[in-house]
Backbone as CSV, one residue per row, in Angstrom:
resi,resn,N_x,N_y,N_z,CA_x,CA_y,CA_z,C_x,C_y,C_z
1,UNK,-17.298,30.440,57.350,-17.678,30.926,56.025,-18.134,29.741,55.169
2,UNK,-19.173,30.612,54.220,-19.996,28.858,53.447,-19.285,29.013,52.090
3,UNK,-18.927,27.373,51.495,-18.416,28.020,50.531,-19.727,28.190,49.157
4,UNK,-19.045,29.043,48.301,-19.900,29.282,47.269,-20.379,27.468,46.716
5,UNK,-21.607,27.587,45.568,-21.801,26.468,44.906,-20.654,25.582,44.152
6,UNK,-19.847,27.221,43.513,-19.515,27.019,42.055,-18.178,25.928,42.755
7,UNK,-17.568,26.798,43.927,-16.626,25.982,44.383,-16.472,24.499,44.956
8,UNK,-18.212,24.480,45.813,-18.376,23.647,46.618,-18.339,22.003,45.149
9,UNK,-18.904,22.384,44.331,-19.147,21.434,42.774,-17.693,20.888,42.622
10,UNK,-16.788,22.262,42.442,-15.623,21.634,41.400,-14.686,20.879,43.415
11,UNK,-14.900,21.257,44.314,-13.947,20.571,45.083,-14.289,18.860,45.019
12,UNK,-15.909,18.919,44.979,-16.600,17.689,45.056,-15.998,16.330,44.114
13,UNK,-16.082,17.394,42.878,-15.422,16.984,41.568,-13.965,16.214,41.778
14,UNK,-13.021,17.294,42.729,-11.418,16.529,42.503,-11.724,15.304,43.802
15,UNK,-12.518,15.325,44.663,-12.845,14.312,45.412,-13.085,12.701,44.898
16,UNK,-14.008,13.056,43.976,-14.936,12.490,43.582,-13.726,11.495,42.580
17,UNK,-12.587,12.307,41.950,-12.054,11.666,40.761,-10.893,11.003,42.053
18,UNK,-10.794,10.918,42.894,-9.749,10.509,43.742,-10.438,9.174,44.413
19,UNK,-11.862,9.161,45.037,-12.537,8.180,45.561,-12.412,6.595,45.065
20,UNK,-11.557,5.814,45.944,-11.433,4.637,45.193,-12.959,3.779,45.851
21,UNK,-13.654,4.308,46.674,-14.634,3.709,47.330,-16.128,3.987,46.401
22,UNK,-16.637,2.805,45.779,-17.380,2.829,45.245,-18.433,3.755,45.232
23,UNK,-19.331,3.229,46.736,-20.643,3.988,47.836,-20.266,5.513,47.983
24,UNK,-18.667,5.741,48.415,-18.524,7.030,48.895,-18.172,8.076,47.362
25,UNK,-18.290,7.038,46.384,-17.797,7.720,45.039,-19.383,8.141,44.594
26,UNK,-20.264,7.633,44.814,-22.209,7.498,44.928,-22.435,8.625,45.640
27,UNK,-22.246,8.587,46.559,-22.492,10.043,47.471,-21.768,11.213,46.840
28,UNK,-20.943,11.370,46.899,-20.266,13.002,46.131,-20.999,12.707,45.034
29,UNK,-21.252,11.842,44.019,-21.614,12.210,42.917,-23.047,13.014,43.010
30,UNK,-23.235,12.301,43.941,-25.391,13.067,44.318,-24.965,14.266,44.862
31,UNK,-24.168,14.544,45.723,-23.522,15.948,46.066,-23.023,16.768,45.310
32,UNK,-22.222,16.644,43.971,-22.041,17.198,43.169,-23.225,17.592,42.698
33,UNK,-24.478,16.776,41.876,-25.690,17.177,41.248,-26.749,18.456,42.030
34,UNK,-26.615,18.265,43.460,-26.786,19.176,44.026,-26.629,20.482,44.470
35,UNK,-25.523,20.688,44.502,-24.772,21.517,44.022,-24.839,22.277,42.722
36,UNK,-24.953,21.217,41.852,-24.924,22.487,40.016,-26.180,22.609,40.190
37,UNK,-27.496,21.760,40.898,-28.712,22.103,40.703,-28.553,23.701,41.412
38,UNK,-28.202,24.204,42.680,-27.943,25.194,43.285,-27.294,26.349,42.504
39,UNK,-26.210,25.874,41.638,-26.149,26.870,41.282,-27.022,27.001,39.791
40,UNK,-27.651,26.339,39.276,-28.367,26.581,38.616,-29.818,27.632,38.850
41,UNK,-30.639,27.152,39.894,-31.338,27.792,40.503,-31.130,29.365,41.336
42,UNK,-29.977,29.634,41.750,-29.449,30.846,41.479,-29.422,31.331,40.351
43,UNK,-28.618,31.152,39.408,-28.702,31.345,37.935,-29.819,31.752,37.624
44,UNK,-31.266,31.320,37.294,-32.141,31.225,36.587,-32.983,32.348,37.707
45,UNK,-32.471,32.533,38.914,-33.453,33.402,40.049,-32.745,34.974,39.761
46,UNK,-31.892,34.671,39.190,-30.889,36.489,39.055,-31.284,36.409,37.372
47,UNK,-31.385,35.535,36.505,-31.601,36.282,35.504,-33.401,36.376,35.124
48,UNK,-34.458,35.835,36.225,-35.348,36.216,36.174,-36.065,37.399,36.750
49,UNK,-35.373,38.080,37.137,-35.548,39.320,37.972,-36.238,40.439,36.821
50,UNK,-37.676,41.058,37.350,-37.802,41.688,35.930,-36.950,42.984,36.151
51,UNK,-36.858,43.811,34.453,-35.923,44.668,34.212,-36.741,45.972,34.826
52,UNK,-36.156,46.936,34.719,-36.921,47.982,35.661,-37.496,48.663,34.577
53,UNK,-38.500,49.482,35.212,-39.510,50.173,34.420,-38.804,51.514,34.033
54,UNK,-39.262,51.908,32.538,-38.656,52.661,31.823,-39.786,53.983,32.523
55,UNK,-39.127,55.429,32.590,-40.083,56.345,31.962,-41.016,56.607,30.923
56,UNK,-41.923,57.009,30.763,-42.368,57.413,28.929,-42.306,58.724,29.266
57,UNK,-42.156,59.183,27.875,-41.875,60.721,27.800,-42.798,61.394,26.814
């Protein structure tokens, strides 16, 4: 199972605040950005969906 964005971000996150390794603290951080970019781009793909067409009467 994949995990979601929202999760995959904030695990990155408690990683990221634990990393005493500089380089490997560099990498999650670009992994994190990737991530909110993802879920951003979801975001912006579900609320661009057009609304459905009304009847006229």
């Amino acid at each position: 199972m994949v995990a979601s964005p929202e999760r995959d971000w904030r695990e990155l996150c408690a990683r990221a605040a634990e990393e005493p390794d500089s380089e490997k603290f560099v990498s999650l951080v670009n992994q994190i950005l990737q991530a909110l970019d993802e879920c951003d781009r979801k975001l912006m793909l579900s609320s661009a969906k057009p609304a459905p067409l009304r009847e006229s009467h």
